[in-house]
C-alpha positions in Angstrom: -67.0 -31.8 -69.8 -67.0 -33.0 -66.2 -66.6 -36.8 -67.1 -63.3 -35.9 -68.8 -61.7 -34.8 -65.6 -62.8 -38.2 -63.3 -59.9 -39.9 -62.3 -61.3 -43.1 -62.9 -62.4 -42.3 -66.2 -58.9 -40.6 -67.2 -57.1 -44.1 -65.8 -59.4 -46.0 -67.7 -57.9 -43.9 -70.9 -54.5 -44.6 -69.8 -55.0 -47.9 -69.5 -56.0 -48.2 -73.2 -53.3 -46.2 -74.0 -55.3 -42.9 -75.5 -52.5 -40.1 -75.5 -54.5 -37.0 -73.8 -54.0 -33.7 -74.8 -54.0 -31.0 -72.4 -55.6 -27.5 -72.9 -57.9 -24.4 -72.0 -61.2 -25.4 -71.9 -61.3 -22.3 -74.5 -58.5 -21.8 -77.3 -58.9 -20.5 -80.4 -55.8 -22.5 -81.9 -56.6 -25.6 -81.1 -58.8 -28.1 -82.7 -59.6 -31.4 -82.3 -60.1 -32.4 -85.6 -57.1 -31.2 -87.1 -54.9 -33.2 -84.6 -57.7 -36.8 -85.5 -56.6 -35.4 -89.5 -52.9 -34.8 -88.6 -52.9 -38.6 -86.5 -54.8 -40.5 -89.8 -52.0 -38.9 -92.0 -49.4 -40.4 -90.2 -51.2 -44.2 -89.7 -52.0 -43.9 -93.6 -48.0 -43.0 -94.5 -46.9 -46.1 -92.1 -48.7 -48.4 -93.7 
């Protein structure tokens, strides 16, 4: 999506401190939802 390439949008990420992943706009292997899952895992273990 267009918006997720502005810079100020992107800065405005940063500045939250949202890690961005970077990939092909089309890839088989990778899916967004497994990495949320995979990131939950590791919060719920922490605590």
């Amino acid at each position: 999506a267009r918006y997720m390439c502005c810079r100020s949008f992107t800065e405005y990420l940063q500045n939250l401190g949202v890690e961005r992943m970077e990939w092909r706009a089309v890839s088989p292997d990778l899916n967004p939802v497994e990495h949320l899952w995979i990131s939950l895992g590791v919060l719920y273990v922490l605590e």
